[in-house]
N, C-alpha and C positions, 0 to 999 in steps of 0.2 A: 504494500500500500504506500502512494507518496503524498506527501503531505506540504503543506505552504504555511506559512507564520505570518502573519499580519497584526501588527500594532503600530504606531505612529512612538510608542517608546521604547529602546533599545537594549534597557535591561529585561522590560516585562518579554522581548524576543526570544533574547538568549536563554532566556527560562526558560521557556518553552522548549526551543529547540539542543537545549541540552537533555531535558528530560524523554524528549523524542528519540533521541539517538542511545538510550538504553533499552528502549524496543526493538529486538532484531525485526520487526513483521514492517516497520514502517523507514522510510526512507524521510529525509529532508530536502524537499526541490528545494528551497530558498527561504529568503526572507523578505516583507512588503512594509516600508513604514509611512503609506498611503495609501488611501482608496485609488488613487489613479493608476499606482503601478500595481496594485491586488488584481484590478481589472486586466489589465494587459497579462498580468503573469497567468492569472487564472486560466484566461482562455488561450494561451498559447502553451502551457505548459501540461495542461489536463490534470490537475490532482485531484488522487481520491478525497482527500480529508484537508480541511481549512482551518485553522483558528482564527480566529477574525474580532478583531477588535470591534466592541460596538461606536464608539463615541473616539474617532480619530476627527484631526483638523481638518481635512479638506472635505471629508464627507463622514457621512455615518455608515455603520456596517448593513443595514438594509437599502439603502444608495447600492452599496457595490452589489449587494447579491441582484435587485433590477440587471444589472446591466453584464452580469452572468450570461455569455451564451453558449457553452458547452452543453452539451449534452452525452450520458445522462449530467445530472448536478453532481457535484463535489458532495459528501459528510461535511454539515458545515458544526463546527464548536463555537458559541460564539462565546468573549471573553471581556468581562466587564467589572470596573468598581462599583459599578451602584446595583443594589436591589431593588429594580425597578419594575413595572409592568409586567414587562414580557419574558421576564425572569419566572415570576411566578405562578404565570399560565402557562409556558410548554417547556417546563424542567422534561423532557421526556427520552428514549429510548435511541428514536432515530439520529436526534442532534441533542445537544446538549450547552447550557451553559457552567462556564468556570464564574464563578463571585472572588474579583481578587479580594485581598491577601490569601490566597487558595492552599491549602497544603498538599504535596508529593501524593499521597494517599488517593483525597479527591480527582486527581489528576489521571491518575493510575486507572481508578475507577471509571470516567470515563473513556478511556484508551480501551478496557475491556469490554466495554458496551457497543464502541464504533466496531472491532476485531470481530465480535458476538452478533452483529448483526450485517443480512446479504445486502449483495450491492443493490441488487430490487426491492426491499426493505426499506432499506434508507434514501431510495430514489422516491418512491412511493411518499410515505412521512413527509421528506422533504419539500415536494410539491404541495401537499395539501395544507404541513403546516405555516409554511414562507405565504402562501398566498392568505393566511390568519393574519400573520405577521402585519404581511403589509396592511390589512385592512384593518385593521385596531390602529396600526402608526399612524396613519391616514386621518382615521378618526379624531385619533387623539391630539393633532397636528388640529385641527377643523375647529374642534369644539372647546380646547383649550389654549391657544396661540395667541387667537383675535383677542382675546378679555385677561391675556396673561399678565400684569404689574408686579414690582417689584415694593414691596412691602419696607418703607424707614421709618423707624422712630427717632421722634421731632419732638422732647419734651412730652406733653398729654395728646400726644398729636401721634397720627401714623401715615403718613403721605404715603401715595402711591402713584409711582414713576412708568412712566409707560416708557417702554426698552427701546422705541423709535427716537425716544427725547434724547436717550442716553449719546453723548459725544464718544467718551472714553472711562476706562476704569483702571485703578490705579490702585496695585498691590501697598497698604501701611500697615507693617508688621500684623497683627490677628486682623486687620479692619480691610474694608476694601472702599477706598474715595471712590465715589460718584460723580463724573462731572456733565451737566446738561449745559445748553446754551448761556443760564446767568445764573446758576448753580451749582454748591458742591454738597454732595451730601456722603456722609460716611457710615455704610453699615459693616456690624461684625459679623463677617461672611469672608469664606475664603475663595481666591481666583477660581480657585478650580471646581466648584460648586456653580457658580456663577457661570463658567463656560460653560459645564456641563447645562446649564436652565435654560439659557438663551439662544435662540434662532441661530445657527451654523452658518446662513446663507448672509443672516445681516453682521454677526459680530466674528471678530478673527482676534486668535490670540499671537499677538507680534512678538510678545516676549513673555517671560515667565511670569513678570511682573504686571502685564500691560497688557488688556483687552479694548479693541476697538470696534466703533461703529465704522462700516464701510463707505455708509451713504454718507459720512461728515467727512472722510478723507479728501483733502482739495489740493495736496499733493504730493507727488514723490521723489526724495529728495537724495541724490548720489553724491557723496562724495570724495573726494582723490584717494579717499584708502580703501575704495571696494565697500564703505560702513551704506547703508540704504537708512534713513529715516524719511515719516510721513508727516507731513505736517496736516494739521486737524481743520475745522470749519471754524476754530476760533484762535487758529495761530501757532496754538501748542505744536511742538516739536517733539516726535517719539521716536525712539528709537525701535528698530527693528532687529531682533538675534539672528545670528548667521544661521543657528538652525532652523527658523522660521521663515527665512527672505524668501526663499523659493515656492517654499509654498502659499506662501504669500502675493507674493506676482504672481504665478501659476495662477490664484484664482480670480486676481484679477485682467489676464489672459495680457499680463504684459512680457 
């Protein structure tokens, strides 16, 4: 059986794919640390079984699987920190989710379940449950997106920010600044919470530190030493990490 790794981070890879390589049954094609290159590997390289990160930067792990066209489908695992929805309706037989911080055991236990079950088994599962999948994501995209705000307390007060207002966000120590067009507002919440909550399509994380709106980005700014900063719809200047740049322009298709 060959298998593919996909995560957008590079220890949560090599985990995987060390743990892999103690299976004589299964092989390792590679590694994907995007949905764009999962898609291209996927379909040129044909693997049986996937780990697939749910919640990468340039897309989410239901993004890539649409745009799946092999046939039959891959065993997909998918591989997530959060306990969320579709965690807790198709924990099942054919595919399976990993809940990081995962232990060796867990891991194992899925590896026997993919082995344990045929490839028309899990061809089967796969279609009927992927096509659930997308129709709850859908749903839940529909009916909770539009009326989604972000909840700050303000004194006896509790505003709520609508994520379109939002310019940028800016990691302080436990807290995360809020900045809108003639406001700052500060809640204790951490980045990566927040990336996780917020529209993929409207906010990009440029640095570890630094979540942005893309519709307020009004420019991009190169300079002599290869560094990329963007500057914002009210002047701010942010910087962008080297490990970010690219996929960063990529999805601005620069």
């Amino acid at each position: 059986m060959k298998a593919l790794v996909i995560d957008d981070e590079g220890l949560a890879r090599k985990r995987v794919v060390n743990l892999l390589n103690m299976v004589p049954e299964i092989e390792v094609l590679g590694e994907c640390s995007n949905g764009k290159a999962a898609i291209a590997q996927i379909n040129e390289q044909k693997p049986d079984l996937i780990f697939l990160d749910i919640n990468m930067r340039d897309m989410n792990g239901f993004e890539v699987l649409k745009k799946i066209e092999i046939v039959p489908k891959p065993v997909v695992v998918f591989v997530t920190a959060h306990d969320n929805y579709a965690i807790k309706a198709f924990d099942v037989d054919a595919f399976d989710f990993l809940l990081k911080p995962y232990k060796d055991e867990r891991f194992f236990k899925t590896i026997d379940k993919v082995l344990e079950t045929s490839r028309q088994e899990a061809d089967d599962n796969f279609e009927s449950r992927i096509k659930e999948l997308f129709r709850i994501n859908g749903e839940k995209a529909r009916t909770v997106n539009p009326s989604f705000k972000i909840p700050v307390k303000q004194g006896n007060k509790t505003l709520l920010i609508d994520p379109e207002d939002i310019y940028y966000i800016i990691a302080s120590g436990y807290y995360a600044e809020i900045y809108t067009e003639n406001n700052k507002y500060v809640l204790r919440e951490s980045l990566n919470t927040l990336d996780d909550i917020l529209d993929a399509n409207l906010f990009f994380r440029i640095h570890r530190s630094t979540i942005i709106n893309i519709d307020h980005v009004k420019e991009i700014v190169h300079s002599n030493h290869s560094e990329v900063d963007v500057k914002m719809s009210d002047g701010k200047l942010l910087h962008i990490s080297k490990s970010n740049r690219k996929p960063f322009l990529d999805k601005l298709g620069i």
